[in-house]
C-alpha positions in Angstrom: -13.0 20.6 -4.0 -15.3 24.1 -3.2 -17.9 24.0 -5.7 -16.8 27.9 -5.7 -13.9 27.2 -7.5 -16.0 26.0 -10.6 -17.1 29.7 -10.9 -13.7 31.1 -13.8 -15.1 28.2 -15.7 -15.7 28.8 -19.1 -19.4 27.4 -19.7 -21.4 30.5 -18.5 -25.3 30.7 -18.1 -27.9 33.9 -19.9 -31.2 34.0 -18.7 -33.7 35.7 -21.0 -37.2 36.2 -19.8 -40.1 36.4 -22.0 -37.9 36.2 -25.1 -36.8 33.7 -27.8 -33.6 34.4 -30.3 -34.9 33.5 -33.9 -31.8 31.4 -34.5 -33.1 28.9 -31.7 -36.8 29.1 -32.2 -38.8 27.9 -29.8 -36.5 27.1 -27.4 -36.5 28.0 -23.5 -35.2 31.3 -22.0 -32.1 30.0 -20.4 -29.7 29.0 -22.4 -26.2 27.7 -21.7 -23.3 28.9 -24.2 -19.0 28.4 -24.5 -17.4 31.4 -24.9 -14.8 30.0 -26.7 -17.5 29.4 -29.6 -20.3 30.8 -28.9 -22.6 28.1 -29.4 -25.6 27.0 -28.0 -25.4 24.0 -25.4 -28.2 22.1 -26.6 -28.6 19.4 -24.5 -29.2 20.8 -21.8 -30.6 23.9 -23.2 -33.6 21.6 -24.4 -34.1 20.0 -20.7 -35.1 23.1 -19.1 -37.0 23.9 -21.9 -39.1 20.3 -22.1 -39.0 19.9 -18.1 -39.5 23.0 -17.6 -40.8 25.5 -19.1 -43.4 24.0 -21.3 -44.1 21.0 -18.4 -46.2 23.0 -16.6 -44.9 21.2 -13.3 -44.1 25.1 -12.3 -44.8 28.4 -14.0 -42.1 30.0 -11.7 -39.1 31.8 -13.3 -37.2 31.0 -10.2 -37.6 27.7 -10.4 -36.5 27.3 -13.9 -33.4 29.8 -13.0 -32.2 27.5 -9.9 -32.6 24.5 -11.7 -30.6 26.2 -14.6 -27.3 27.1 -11.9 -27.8 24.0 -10.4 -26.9 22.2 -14.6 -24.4 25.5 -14.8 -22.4 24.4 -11.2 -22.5 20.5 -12.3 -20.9 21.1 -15.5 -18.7 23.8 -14.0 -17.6 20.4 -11.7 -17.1 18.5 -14.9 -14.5 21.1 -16.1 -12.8 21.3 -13.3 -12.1 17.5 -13.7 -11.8 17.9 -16.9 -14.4 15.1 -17.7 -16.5 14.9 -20.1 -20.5 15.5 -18.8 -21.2 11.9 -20.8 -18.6 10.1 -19.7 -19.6 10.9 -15.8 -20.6 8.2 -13.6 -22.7 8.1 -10.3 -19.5 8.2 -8.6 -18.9 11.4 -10.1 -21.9 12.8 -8.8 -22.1 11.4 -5.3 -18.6 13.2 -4.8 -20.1 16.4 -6.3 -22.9 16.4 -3.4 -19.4 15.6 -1.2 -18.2 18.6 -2.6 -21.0 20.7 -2.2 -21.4 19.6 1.6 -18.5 21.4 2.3 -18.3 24.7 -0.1 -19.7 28.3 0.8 -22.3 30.0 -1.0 -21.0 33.4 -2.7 -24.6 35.0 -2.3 -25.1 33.9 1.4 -21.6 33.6 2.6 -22.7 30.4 4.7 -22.4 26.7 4.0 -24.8 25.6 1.5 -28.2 23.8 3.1 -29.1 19.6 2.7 -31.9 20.6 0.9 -30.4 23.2 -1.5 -27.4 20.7 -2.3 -30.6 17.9 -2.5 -32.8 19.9 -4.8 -29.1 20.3 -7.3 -28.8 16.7 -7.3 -32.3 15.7 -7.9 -32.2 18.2 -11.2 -29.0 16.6 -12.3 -30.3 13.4 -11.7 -33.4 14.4 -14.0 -30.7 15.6 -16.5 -29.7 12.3 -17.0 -32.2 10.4 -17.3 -33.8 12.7 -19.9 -30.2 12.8 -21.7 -30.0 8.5 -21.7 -33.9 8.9 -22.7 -32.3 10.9 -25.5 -29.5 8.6 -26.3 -26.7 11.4 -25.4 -25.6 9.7 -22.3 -25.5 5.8 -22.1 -23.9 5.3 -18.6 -25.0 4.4 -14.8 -28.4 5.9 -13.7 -29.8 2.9 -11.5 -29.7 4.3 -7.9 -30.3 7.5 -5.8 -27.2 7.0 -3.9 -26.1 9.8 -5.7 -28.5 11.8 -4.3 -29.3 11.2 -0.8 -27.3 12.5 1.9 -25.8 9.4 3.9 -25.3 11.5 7.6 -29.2 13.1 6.9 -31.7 10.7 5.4 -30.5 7.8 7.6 -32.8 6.4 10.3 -32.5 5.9 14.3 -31.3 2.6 13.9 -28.3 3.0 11.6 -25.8 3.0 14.5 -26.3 -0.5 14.4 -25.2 -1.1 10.9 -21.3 -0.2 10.9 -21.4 -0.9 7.1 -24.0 1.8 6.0 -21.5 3.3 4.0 -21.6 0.2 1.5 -25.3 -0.1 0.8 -27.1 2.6 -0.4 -29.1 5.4 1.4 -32.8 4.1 -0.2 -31.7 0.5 0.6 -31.1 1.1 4.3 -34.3 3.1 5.0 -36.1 0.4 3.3 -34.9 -1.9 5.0 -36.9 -2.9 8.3 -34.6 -5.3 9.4 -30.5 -4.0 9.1 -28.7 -7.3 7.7 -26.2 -9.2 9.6 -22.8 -8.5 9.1 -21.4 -12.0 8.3 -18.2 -13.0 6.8 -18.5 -12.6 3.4 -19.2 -8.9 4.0 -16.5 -6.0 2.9 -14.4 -5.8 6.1 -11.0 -5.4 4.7 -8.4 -4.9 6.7 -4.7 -4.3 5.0 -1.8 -6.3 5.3 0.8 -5.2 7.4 2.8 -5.3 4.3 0.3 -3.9 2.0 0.2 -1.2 5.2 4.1 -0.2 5.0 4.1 0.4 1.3 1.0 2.3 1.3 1.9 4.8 4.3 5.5 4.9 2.3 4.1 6.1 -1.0 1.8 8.6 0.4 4.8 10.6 1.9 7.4 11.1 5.0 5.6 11.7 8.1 5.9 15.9 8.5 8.1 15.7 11.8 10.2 12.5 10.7 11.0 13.6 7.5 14.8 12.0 7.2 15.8 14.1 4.1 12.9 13.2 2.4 10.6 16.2 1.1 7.8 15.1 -0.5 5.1 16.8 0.5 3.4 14.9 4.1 -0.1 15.9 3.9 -1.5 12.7 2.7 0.6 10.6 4.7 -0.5 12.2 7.8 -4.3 11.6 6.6 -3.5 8.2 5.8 -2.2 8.1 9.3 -5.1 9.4 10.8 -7.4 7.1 9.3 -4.9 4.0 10.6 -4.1 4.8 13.6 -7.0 6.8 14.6 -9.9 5.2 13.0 -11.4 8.3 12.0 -14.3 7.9 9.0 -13.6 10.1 6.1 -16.3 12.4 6.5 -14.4 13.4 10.5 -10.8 13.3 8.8 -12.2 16.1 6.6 -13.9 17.8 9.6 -10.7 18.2 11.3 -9.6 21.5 12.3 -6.5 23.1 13.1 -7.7 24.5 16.4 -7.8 21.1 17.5 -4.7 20.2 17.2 -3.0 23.4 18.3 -4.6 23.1 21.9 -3.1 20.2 22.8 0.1 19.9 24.8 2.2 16.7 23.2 5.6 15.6 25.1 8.1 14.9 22.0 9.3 13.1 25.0 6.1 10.5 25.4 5.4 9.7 21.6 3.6 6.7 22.5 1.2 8.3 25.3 -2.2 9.0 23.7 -4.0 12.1 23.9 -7.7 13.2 23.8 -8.7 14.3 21.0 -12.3 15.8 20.4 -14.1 15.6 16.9 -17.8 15.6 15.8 -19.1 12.3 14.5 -22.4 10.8 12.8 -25.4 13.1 13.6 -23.0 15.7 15.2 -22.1 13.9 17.8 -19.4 14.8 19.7 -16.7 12.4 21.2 -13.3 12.1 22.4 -10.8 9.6 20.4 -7.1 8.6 21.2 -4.6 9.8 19.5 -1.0 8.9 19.4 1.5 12.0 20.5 3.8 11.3 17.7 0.6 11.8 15.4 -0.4 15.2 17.0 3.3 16.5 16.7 3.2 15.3 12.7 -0.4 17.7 12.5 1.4 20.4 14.5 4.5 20.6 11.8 2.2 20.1 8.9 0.2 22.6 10.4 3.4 25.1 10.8 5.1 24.2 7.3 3.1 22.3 4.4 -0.1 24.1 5.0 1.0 27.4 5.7 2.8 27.5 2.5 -0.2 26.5 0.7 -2.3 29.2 2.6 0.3 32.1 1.5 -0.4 31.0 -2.9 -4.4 30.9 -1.6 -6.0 33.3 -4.1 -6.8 36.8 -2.9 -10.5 36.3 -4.3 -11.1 33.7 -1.6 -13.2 34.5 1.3 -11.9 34.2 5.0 -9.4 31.8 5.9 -10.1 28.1 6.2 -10.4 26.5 9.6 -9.8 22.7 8.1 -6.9 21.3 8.8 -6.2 19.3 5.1 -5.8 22.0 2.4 -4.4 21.5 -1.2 -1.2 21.6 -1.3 1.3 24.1 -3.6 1.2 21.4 -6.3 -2.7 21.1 -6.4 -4.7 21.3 -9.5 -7.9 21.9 -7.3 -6.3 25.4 -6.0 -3.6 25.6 -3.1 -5.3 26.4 0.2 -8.6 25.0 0.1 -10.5 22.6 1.5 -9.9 19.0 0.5 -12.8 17.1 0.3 -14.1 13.6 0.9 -13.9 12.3 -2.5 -9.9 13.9 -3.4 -8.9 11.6 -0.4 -11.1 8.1 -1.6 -8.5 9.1 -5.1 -5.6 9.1 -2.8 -5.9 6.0 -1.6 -7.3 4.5 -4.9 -4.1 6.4 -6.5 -1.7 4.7 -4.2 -3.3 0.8 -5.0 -2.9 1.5 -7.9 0.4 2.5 -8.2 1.4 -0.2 -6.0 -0.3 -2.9 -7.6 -3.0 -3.3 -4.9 -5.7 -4.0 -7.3 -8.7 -6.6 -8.0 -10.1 -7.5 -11.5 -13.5 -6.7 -11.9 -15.2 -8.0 -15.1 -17.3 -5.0 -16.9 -19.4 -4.4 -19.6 -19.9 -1.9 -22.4 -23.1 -0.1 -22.1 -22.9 0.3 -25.9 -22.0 -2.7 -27.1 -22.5 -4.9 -24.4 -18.9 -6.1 -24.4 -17.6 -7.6 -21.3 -13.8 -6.8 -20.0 -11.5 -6.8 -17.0 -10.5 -3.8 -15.4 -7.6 -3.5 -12.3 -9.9 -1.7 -9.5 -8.3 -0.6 -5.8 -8.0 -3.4 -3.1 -8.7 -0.9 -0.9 -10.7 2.0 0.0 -10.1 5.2 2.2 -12.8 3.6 4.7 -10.3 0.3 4.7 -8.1 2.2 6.9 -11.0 2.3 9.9 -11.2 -1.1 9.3 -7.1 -2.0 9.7 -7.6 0.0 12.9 -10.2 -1.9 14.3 -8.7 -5.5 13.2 -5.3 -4.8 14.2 -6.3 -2.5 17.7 -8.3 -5.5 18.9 -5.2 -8.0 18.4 -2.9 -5.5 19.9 -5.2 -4.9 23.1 -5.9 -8.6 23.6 -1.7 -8.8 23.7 -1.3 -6.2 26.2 -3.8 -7.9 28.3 -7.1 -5.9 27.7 -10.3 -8.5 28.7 -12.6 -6.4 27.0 -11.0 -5.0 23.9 -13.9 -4.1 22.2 -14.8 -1.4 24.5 -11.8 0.5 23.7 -12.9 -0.4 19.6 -16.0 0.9 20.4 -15.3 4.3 22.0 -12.8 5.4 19.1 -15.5 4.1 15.9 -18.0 6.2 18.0 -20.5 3.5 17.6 -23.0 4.2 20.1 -24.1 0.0 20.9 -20.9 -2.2 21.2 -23.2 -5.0 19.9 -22.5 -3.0 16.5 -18.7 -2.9 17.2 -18.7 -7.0 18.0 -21.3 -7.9 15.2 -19.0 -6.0 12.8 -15.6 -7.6 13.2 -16.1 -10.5 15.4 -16.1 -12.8 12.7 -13.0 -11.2 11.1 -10.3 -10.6 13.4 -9.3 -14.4 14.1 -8.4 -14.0 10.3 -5.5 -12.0 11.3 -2.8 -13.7 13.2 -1.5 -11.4 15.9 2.5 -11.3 15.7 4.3 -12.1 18.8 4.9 -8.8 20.5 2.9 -7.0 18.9 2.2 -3.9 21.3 2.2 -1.3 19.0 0.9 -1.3 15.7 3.7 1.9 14.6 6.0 -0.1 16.1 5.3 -3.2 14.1 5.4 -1.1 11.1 9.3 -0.8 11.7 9.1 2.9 11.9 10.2 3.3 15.7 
């Protein structure tokens, strides 16, 4: 989602200098209102004003007037999710900094900065923890990893822990030491079964449609991820102009091509890709995501260069960016749907209640996973001595100690089927 979009929202933001209305005496300058009521939005309202403005941590207007916009653009999110600001979680937030990461700024018509997008979070955060301080908010404050940057803030040595993204940011660079990746760490890789209804629910692949026309955009990032082993963050960075200078043989489907795409720390690599997958990018490309480009609203700047837009049907606006977090809900969408859950126990922060809860088996980062697992057992079958150098090319990990370490101890879990050349193949669809 383009934090731009939150803008029609109906929570606006007045900024009054020097000046306090009698009917909120002594409160700060700015002051958020509702239209619809025309009422004063006092929680936050009395956060500037305490943190603030009579804090004395700064005396500049500017300051309190971005950390104002930066509370306006947060709740602006929260509309757009329609979700209530108390009921938010840190999950909420980190894929609000997601959001931000990739969404223009209407004032310098260029990508907003780390630490703008850092300073936003850090006042939210404060938000917070002055509203659970207050007893208006009673949920999940206990980590930064909300707030830190993963691809910025980590250190030299992160290439060698392939499972960074589960562990927080503050946890890694504390860490002197990166932990072992043994077996009771989260390498899930899906079932081939669990794989075929997954890839089925998300949609027909865009050039093999056989009469079916749901739409084929999340089926071909689903794809990606599988087949590809793409992290989320690079399936999000794709752009159409990669695809379109490729030459793919409908003839050759199986021959890979060389696909180029920036990685951790803007690294750039090349990664195989199947021909049949760049033909599927090519007619979403011409069909799907043109469609969704001719609804794009005229008040949007420029056309987009990604190649995953939102689609006709999209409450998050046709023809803009999708974003790292609206793909983690397709995937948690489908397990659910499916019945690929867990049951976590929880707790009520209020009462202190505990209950179950059906969770996702899988994540959107699973799908790197089933490509590792499954491309190691499918090279060792084609008679590939050193399959993990092939593993660690495509992951883009930059040691292949980090590429063994990781799935060594987890690929003799997965017996490789007889045959087994092709991993598409083995999915019965060619």
């Amino acid at each position: 989602m383009s934090v731009n979009t939150f803008l029609h929202s109906q929570i606006e933001l007045f900024i009054e200098r020097g000046y306090r209305p009698t009917a909120i005496q002594g409160q700060p300058g700015f002051f958020l209102l509702t239209d619809a009521e025309v009422k004063l939005f006092e929680e936050p309202t009395s956060f500037l004003y305490d943190q603030f403005v009579t804090a004395g941590s700064s005396r500049s207007t500017h300051t309190w007037e971005k950390a104002a916009y930066g509370l306006k653009t947060w709740f602006h999110y929260c509309q757009a999710l329609e979700r209530n600001w108390r009921s938010a979680t840190s999950v909420d937030r980190t894929d609000f900094r997601d959001d931000f990461e990739g969404s223009v700024s209407p004032h310098t018509g260029e990508l907003y900065g780390p630490k703008g997008i850092r300073d936003t979070m850090v006042v939210v955060r404060q938000f917070y923890v002055y509203a659970a301080r207050k007893r208006w908010y009673f949920g999940d404050i206990g980590n930064d990893s909300d707030i830190f940057d993963d691809s910025k803030t980590r250190n030299a040595r992160v290439d060698e822990d392939a499972l960074a993204h589960t562990r927080t940011a503050r946890a890694r660079l504390r860490d002197r030491e990166l932990p072992k990746v043994g077996r009771n760490q989260k390498i899930r890789s899906l079932r081939i079964d669990d794989l075929r209804a997954l890839l089925n629910y998300a949609g027909p692949q865009a050039s093999q449609r056989n009469g079916d026309m749901r739409n084929c955009r999340d089926r071909l990032i689903f794809d990606i991820g599988v087949y590809v082993g793409l992290r989320v963050a690079e399936i999000t960075g794709l752009t159409t102009l990669q695809f379109l200078n490729l030459n793919p043989n409908p003839a050759t489907p199986y021959v890979d091509l060389a696909l180029t795409i920036v990685g951790k720390g803007d690294v750039t690599r090349k990664v195989a890709i199947p021909t049949w997958l760049v033909l599927d990018a090519i007619e979403y490309i011409n069909t799907e995501r043109a469609q969704a480009l001719t609804k794009r609203k005229k008040a949007s700047r420029g056309i987009p260069i990604q190649l995953f837009l939102g689609n006709l049907n999209s409450n998050r606006g046709e023809g803009i960016p999708i974003t790292r977090g609206a793909i983690q809900k397709m995937v948690e969408r489908a397990c659910l749907a499916l019945g690929l859950v867990d049951i976590d126990e929880k707790t009520n922060v209020e009462t202190g209640e505990k209950y179950l809860q059906k969770v996702a088996r899988y994540s959107v980062h699973d799908l790197r996973h089933t490509y590792a697992v499954y491309t190691y057992h499918i090279e060792v079958k084609n008679g590939n001595a050193e399959p993990w150098k092939k593993i660690q090319a495509q992951l883009g990990h930059a040691r292949l100690k980090t590429t063994i370490n990781t799935y060594l101890a987890h690929v003799n879990v997965f017996n490789a089927q007889p045959g087994l050349f092709s991993l598409h193949r083995s999915l019965g669809i060619a």
